[in-house]
Structures are given as C-alpha cells and as structure tokens.
C-alpha positions as a printed Julia matrix, in Angstrom:
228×3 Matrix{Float64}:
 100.5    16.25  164.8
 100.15   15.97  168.37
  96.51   15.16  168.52
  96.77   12.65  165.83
 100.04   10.72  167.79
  98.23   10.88  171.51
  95.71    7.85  170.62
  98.71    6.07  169.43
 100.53    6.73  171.99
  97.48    6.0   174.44
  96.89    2.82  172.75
 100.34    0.96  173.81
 101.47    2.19  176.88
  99.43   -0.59  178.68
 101.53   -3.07  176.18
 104.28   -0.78  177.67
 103.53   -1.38  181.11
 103.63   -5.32  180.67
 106.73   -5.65  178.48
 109.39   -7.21  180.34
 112.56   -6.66  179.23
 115.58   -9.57  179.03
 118.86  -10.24  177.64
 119.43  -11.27  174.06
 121.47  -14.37  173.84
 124.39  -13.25  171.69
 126.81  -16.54  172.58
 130.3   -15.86  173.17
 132.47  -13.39  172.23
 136.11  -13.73  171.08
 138.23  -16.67  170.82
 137.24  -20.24  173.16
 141.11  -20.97  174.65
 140.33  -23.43  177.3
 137.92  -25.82  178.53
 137.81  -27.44  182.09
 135.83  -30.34  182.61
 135.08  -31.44  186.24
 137.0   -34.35  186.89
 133.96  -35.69  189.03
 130.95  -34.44  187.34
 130.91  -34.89  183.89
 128.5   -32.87  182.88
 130.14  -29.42  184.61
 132.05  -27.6   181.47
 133.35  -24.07  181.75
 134.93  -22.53  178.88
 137.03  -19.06  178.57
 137.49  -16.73  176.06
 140.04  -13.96  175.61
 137.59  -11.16  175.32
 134.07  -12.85  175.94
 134.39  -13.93  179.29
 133.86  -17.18  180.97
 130.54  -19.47  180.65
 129.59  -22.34  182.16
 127.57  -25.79  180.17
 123.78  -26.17  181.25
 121.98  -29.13  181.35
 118.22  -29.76  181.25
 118.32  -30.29  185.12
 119.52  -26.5   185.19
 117.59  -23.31  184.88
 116.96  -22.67  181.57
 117.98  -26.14  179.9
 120.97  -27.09  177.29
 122.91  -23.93  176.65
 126.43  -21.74  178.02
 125.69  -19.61  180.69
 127.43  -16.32  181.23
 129.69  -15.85  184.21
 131.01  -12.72  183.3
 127.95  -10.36  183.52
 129.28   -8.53  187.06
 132.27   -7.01  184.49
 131.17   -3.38  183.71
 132.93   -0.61  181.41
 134.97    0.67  184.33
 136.15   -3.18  185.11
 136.37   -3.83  181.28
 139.68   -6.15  181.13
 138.1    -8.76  183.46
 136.32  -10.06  180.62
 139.59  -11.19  179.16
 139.76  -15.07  180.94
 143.6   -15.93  181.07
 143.4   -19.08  182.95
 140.57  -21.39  184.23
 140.16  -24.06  187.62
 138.13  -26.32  189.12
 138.15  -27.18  192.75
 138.43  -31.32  192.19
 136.56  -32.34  195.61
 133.92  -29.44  195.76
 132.24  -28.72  192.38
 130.92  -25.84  193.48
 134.0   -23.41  193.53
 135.74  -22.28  190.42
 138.69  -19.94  190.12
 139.69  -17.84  187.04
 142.65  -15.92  186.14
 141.36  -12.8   184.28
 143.05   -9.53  183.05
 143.67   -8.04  179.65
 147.58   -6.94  179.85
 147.17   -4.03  183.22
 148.8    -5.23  186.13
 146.32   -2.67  187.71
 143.42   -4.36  186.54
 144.48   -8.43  186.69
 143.25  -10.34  189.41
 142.44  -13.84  190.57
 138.91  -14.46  191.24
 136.92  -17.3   193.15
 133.31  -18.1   193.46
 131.72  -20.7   195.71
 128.71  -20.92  193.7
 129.61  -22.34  189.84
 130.19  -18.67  188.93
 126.82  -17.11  190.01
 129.06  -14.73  192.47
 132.42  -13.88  192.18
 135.53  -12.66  195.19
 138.8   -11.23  194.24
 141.53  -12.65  195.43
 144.05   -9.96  195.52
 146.68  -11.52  193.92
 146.7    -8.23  191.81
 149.82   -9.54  188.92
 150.07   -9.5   185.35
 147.26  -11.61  183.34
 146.42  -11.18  179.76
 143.68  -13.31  178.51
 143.73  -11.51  174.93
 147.7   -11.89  174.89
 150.2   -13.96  173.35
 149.81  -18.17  174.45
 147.08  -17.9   175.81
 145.96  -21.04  173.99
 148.56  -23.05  175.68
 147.49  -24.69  179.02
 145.58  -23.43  181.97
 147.92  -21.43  184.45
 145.74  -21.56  187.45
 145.23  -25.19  189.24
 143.65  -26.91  192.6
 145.93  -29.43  193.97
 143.59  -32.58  194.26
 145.19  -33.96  197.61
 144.51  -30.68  199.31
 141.99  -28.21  197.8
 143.12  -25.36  199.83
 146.21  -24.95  197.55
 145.88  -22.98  194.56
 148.44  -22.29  192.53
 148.91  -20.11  189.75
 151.73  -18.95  187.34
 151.96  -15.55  186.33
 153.03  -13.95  182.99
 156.04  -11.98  184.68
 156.1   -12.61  188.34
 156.49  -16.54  187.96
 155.16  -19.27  190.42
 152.66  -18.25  193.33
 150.8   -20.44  195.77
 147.53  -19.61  198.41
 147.36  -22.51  200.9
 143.87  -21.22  202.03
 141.41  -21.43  199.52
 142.06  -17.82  197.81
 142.02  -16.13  200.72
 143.27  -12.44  199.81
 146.61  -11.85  201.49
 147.81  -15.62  201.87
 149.89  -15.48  198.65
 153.15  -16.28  198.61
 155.55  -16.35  196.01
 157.61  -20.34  195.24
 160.72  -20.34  194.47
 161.53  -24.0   192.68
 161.93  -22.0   189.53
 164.68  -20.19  188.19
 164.49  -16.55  188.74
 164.59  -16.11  184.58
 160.99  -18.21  184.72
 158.87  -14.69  184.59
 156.15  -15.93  182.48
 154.91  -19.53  183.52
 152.57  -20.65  180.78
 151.13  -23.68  182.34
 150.99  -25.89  186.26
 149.62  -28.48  186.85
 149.51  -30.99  190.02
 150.38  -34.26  189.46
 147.21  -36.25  190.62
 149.08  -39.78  191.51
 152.17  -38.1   194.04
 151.58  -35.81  196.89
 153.51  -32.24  195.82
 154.49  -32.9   192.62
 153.9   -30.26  190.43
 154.71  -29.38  187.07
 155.55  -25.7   185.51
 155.84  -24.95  181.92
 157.81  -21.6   181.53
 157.93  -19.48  178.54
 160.91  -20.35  176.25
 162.29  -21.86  179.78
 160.78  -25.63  179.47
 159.35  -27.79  181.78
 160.17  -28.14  185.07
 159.07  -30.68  187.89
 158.85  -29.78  191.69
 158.23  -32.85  194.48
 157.91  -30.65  197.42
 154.91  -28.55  196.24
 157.29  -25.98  194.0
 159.65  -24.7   196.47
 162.62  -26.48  195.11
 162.52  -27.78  191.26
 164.33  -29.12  188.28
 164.12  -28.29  184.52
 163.17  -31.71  182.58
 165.42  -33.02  180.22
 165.16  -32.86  176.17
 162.52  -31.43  176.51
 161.56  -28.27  174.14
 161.49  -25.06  175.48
C-alpha cells in the first residue's frame, strides 16, 4: 500500500508547496444591532453584531472592493466575549478612529476599545465595566458616543455602573464616573451629544427615561411624559 500511495503522494506536494491558504468569507455572524454611518464620509459604515463582531463597508477604492470587512479577527478563544459588540462610535472630525463597546455579560472580560486606523488595530481602554452585546436591549441605541464640539470626550453608559466620561481620547485611566443621573440609573441604554448646543447631552436609562444634561452630564434632569 505504501509503494502504490508514494507516487501519489510525490505527485502533489509541489501543488502543496504553492497552495496558499486564505480565509473563507463566511459574512457575519449573529444578529446586525447597530449601524454608524460617518456623519462626514458617507461612504464609511460599520455595523455590530451581538456575537459576530464588528465590520466595516468597503468600497471599490478599498482593498478588496464592495464587501464588510472584519474588525474582529484579533478576538481569540481565550478573549472569546469581545466578539459580542454592545455599542458602536465614530470620532465625527477624524474618520479614522472608531470606538466600540464590547463584552458578552463578564465584567472581567468587557472593555472599551479604540483604534486609530478604521479598525485595522485595536487599544483597550480600561474602562473594564459591565457590557453585554448578546444581552437584553441591545437593539436599542448606541451607548458609546464622541461629542462633536470636542472629540476628546467620549462618553459611554454602562449596563450597571451608569454614566462615564474620558476627556482624552480613551486614554486608559482618564475615566471618570458623571453624576447628572440619579444613582437608580445603573443601566444607561443610550447617550447621545446634542450636535447644535455645547454640553448637552442626552441619557436614556433603563425603565428610568430620558434625561437631558447642559453641562456635559454632571448635573441632569429626567424629561417629562416621556416613557420610561
């Protein structure tokens, strides 16, 4: 049997030798919850999923024409949960940084992370609390946002630790916790900066409403008739 198989075996290991290996595109995985257009170039999607990662739209003037590219390829078995995408943002004066919120329900393994290049290379930002990109509302608003009079602000609601804010870009250890909602507001859903008034921001809270901060979220107010 062995004589027979070794001219075979002989016979393709120069096809072998000149095979080169590549991905498959399998699309996707999981459910799309949010897409973020860039408010300045139109053609710059990203989309998230809740356990397929993040991608970002090609055009023809990019590598590889019309398609989604993966952005979640540096996620291995060990740093499984970062797959799950539980908020997405834009930078709205440099299109080249992105931040997502990712995390599948481990406070231990939930993170804010920033790249500078459309998503080629990622940086944690040690925020390090609670996201859940394959939990509960996660179809309801993105929870991560770049205020668009000052791109070094970042804020980002939390699904139990409430309202935080980095005034430098997502540099690890500049968080900071606001305080313009009520204590109760553990899980905010949703923020967004207003992009006509300086510091306005707006928080949507689970089963807490909306609520409206003018100085940047320190101090805030629930919105009136409203639903919660």
């Amino acid at each position: 049997m062995i004589k027979t198989a070794l001219p075979f075996l002989m016979s393709i290991l120069p096809l072998a030798a000149n095979y080169q290996w590549s991905s498959v595109p399998i699309g996707g995985g999981g459910y799309v919850t949010g897409v973020v257009v860039h408010p300045r170039e139109r053609a710059l999607v990203y989309i998230r999923t809740d356990v397929g990662g993040a991608y970002r739209w090609s055009e023809p003037a990019d590598a590889g024409g019309r398609h989604w590219i993966p952005l979640s390829d540096f996620v291995r078995w060990e740093n499984g949960d970062f797959v799950s995408i539980d908020g997405l943002a834009v930078d709205p004066v440099d299109p080249e940084v992105v931040y997502v919120c990712a995390g599948n329900g481990q406070a231990e393994m939930s993170d804010v992370f920033k790249s500078s290049d459309r998503g080629v290379h990622w940086t944690r930002t040690h925020l390090d609390k609670l996201f859940h990109g394959n939990g509960g509302a996660r179809w309801c608003g993105e929870r991560i946002a770049v205020d668009p009079f000052d791109s070094r602000r970042v804020l980002v609601g939390t699904r139990r630790d409430g309202l935080w804010l980095n005034p430098a870009a997502g540099e690890p250890g500049a968080w900071s916790r606001l305080d313009g909602l009520p204590s109760t507001a553990g899980h905010v859903l949703v923020v967004c900066f207003d992009p006509l008034v300086r510091s306005r921001i707006y928080a949507g809270v689970a089963n807490g409403g909306f609520h409206r901060s003018d100085d940047g979220g320190y101090r805030g107010k629930l919105l009136a008739a409203l639903p919660t």
